[in-house]
N, C-alpha and C positions, 0 to 999 in steps of 0.2 A: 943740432941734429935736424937735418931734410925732414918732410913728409911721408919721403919716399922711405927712408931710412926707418923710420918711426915704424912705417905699417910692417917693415921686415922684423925689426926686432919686437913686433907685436905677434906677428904668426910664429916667431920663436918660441916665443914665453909661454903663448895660449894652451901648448899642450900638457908643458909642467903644472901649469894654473887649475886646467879641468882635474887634473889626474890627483892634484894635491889637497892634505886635509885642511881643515880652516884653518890652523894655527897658522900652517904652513903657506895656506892662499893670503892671507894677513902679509905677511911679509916678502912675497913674489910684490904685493899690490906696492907698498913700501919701495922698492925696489925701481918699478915701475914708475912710479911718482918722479923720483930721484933722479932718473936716467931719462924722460922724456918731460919733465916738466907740467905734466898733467895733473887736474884736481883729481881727487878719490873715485869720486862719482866718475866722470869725465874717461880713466883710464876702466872702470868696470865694464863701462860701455865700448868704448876701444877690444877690449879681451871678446865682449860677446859679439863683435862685428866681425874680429878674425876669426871668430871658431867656425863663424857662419851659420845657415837657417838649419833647423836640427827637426828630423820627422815626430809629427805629431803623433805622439803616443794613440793606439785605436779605443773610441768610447766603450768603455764595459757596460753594455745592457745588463741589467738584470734580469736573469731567467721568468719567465711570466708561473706564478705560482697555480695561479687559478686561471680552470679552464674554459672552454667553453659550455660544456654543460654546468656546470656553478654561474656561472654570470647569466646564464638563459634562467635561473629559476629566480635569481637574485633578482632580476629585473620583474618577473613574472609577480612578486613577491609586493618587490616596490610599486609596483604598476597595481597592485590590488588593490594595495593601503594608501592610495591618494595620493601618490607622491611623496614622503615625508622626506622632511632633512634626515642627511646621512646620520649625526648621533641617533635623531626617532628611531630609523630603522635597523639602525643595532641593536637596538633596544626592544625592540617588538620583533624582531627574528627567532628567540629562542620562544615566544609563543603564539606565534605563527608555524614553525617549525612541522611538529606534530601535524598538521594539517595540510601543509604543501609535503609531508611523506609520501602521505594516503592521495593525496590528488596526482602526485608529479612521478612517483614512483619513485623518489630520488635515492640512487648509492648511499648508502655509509659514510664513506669517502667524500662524498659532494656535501652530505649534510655537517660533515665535521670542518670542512672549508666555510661552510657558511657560518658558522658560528665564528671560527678565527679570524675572518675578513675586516681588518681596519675601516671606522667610517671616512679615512682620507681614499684609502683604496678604492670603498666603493663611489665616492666623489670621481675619482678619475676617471674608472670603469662604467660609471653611467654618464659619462661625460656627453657623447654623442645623444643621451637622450635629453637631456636639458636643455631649456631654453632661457632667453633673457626677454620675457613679454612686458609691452607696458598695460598698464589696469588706472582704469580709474572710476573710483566711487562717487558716489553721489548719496548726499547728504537730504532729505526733508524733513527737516525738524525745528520746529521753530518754538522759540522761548518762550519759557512760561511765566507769568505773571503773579501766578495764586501763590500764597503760602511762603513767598520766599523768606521774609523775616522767621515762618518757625520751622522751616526745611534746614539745618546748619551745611555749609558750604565744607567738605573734608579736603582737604591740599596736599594732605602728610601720605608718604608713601603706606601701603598696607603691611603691616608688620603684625599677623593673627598667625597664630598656632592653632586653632581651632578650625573646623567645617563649619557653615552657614552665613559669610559674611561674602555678600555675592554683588557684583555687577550687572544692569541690565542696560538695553538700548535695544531703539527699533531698526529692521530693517528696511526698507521702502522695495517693494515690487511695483512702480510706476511705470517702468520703460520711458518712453519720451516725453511724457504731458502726466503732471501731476493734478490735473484738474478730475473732478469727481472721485469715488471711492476706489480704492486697491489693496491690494492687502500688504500685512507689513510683518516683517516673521521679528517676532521680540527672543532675544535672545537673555539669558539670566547665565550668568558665570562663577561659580564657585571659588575664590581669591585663595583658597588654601591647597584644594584639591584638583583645581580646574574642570570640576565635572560642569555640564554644560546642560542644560532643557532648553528646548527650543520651543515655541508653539507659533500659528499662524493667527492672525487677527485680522479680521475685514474693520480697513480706515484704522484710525486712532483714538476711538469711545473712549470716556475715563470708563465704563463698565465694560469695555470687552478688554480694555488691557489690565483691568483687577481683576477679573475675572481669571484671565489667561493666570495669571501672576498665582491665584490661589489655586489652580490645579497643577502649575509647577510644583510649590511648594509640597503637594500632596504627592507630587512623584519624587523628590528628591529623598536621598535614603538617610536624611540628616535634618536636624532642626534650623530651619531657617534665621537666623539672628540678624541680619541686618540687610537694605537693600541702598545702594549706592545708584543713582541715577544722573541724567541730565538735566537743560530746565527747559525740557522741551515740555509743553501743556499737557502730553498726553500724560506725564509722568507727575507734575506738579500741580497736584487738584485737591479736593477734598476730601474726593472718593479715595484717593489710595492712602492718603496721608490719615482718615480715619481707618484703611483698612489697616495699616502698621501698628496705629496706636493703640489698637482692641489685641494687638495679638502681640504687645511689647516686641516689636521687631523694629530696630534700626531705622530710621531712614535718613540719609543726608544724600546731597548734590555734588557734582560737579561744579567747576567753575564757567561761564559762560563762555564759547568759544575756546574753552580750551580741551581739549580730544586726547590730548595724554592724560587727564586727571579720571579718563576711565579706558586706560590701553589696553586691561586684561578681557575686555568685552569688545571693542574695536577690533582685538584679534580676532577672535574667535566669532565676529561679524562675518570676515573673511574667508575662514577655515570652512566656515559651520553651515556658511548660509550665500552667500556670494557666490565663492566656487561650484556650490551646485547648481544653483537657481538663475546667477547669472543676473542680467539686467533685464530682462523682458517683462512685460507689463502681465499679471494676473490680476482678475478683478471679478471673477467669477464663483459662487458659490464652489461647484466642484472640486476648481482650482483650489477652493480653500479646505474641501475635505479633503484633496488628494495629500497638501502639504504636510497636513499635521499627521494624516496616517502615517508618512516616512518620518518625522520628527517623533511622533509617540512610541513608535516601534524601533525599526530598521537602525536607521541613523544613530538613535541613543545609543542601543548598545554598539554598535561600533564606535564611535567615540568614545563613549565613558569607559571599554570594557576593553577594549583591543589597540585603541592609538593611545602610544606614552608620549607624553609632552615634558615640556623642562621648564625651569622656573628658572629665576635669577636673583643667585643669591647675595651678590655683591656687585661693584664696580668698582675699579682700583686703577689710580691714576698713575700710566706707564710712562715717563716724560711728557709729549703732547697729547697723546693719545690714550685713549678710555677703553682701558680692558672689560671686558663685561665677563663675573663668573657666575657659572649655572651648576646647577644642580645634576643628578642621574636622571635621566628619562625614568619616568613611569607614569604608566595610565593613571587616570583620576581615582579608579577602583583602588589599584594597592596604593596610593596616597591615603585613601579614605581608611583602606585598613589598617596601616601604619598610624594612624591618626588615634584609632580606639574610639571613636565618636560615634558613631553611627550604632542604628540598629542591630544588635546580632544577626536577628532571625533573619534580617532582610540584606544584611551584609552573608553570609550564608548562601542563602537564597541567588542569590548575583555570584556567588564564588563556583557554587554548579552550574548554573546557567551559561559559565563562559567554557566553562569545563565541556559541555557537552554542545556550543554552538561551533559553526565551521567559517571562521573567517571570511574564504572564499566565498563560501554561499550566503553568505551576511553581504559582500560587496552586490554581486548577479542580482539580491534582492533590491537592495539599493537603487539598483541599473535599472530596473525594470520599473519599478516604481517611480525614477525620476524621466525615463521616458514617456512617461502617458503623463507626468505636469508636464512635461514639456508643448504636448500636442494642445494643451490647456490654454497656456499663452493667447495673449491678445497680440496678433501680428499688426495687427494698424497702426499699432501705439508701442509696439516695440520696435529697439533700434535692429537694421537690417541686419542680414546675414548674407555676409562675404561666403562667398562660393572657396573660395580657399581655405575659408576657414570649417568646412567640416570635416568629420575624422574620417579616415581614410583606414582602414583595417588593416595592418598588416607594415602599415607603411613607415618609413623611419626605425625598422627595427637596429635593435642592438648590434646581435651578432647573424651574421648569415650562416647558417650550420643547420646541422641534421637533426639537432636535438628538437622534442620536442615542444612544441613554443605554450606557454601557458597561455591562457585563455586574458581579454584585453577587456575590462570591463569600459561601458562606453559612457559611468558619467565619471571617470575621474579624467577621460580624454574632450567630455564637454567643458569641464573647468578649462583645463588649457586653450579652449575654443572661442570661450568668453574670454579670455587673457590676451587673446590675438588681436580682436578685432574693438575697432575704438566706436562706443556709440554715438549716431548721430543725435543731436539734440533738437530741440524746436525750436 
């Protein structure tokens, strides 16, 4: 049989072939074989060359559920609470809620969207507002000498059911020159509940970071039981290491250079203290009452009280690759209560206190208060500021529309500020 012939008795067949059931196209193909000599493969593709190119079916969008006013308050929402990952903020939307009603006015309607909105949805829908910045931190800590023989090194992942066994680490506010004194914000992290105290410290005393350390413990609503640190000197002394031992509290180390054997206080270095404060150099008395006014007040309770965070309860190996599984979002508050550990009266005490504070006006305090540290700042010894990199009000919004726009607090848009621009070094 010709070529020529082949392609005729192919535009022959092709219609019986489309039209016919598989039992049926099974034995057209058979047929087929037999009569031109072709392999299986070989004549299927023959059949779809005579049928010729066939219109592309049109893409089914799917209808947009949520509308413009829902995604104006959502953002409004997310833009309050510091950005969180999309689970956080599903998770801190039904108590948030109540409060963006009274501020935003928001329908019924709107507010019942906002509760059903998938954290992938809202991934998408805040798409245009994310960004991909690079950051980088800067370490001064240098190793300690004292104690190490009766300091014991811990390696083993945290596996505690209880509140009080915490992480600490300092923060350095040097800016560009670590030479003379600065202050250093020490952070202490709760491994069960993830509740957080912050305080500020002028330089690294063994007496101003016990110090710090025993009026944490006075604020925390839980018994202090163990404290897990680095072997930087400020941490590894006599002074602290007898402050533990008078009060049977824990103390073990870290591994030298190594930064994941304290990731849960690394984070929340980040979260807690970085993102607001940024890298610029303080080193001035003020600076250091203004910091811990926002870490004793303000800041706490929005952290402990309004942002849920996630733990990780497993890892599970999927072929090459390492699934990481987490826990529900919640704040460190209902962890602690779910716990039964803590204080009544003062567990209590925090369950009104969130009841009757206002998110939003929790953040505007924040704002206000991290702007005049910021006028604090040592500008000679901090790294510059890129003209591009300051916030712009109004600018990069979400959606263009009538509704109206919630209010933009200005230090969760200095985090992203600090995030932009890379410091210069000396």
């Amino acid at each position: 049989m010709s070529p020529r012939s082949k392609q005729e008795y192919m535009r022959a067949v092709v219609q019986r072939y489309v039209s016919a059931s598989k039992v049926v196209k099974c034995q057209i193909l058979n047929e087929v074989c037999a009569t031109t000599g072709y392999h299986r493969k070989a004549a299927i593709r023959r059949l779809r060359q005579a049928r010729g190119p066939q219109p592309t079916p049109p893409h089914r969008q799917r209808a947009q559920i949520y509308g413009p006013s829902t995604l104006t308050v959502l953002a409004g929402i997310w833009e309050a609470a510091g950005y969180p990952w999309s689970v956080r903020l599903k998770a801190l939307l039904p108590l948030w809620l109540p409060w963006a009603t009274r501020r935003f006015a928001i329908a019924p309607q709107v507010a019942h969207q906002l509760l059903a909105i998938s954290p992938s949805t809202m991934d998408r829908r805040l798409q245009g507002k994310k960004r991909q910045l690079q950051r980088r931190l800067y370490g001064r800590t240098k190793p300690g000498t004292l104690l190490k023989h009766q300091i014991p090194i811990k390696t083993e992942h945290w596996d505690v059911t209880l509140p009080g066994f915490t992480e600490m680490d300092l923060v350095a506010h040097s800016g560009n020159s670590a030479d003379g004194e600065f202050l250093q914000s020490l952070n202490l992290t709760d491994i069960h509940t993830g509740w957080v105290e912050t305080r500020a410290v002028m330089g690294k005393s063994q007496t101003a970071v016990a110090a710090a350390v025993d009026e944490m413990r006075a604020a925390i609503p839980f018994a202090l039981r163990g404290l897990d640190s680095d072997n930087g000197s400020e941490f590894i002394n006599n002074h602290l290491f007898r402050y533990c031992e008078a009060r049977e509290i824990q103390f073990t180390r870290g591994r030298p250079y190594k930064k994941d054997d304290n990731a849960h206080v690394e984070q929340k270095n980040w979260t807690h203290v970085r993102k607001l404060m940024g890298w610029d150099r303080y080193d001035s008395p003020a600076a250091l009452h203004a910091m811990n006014d926002l870490y004793r007040n303000e800041l706490r309770l929005m952290m402990n009280l309004f942002q849920p965070s996630v733990k990780l309860l497993r890892k599970v190996r999927v072929g090459s690759r390492l699934k990481r599984v987490y826990d529900c979002p919640q704040t460190p508050l209902d962890r602690l209560l779910a716990s039964e550990a803590g204080d009544p009266a003062v567990l209590a005490t925090l369950q009104q206190l969130r009841d009757r504070l206002d998110p939003f006006a929790l953040a505007a305090a924040i704002d206000h208060k991290l702007t005049r540290i910021y006028r604090l700042a040592n500008r000679r010894q901090s790294p510059r500021h890129a003209a591009a990199a300051a916030p712009t009000p109004g600018r990069g919004s979400l959606l263009e529309s009538e509704a109206p726009q919630p209010p933009r607090p200005r230090f969760q848009m200095r985090a992203w500020s600090h995030r932009r621009r890379a410091p210069v070094t000396s």
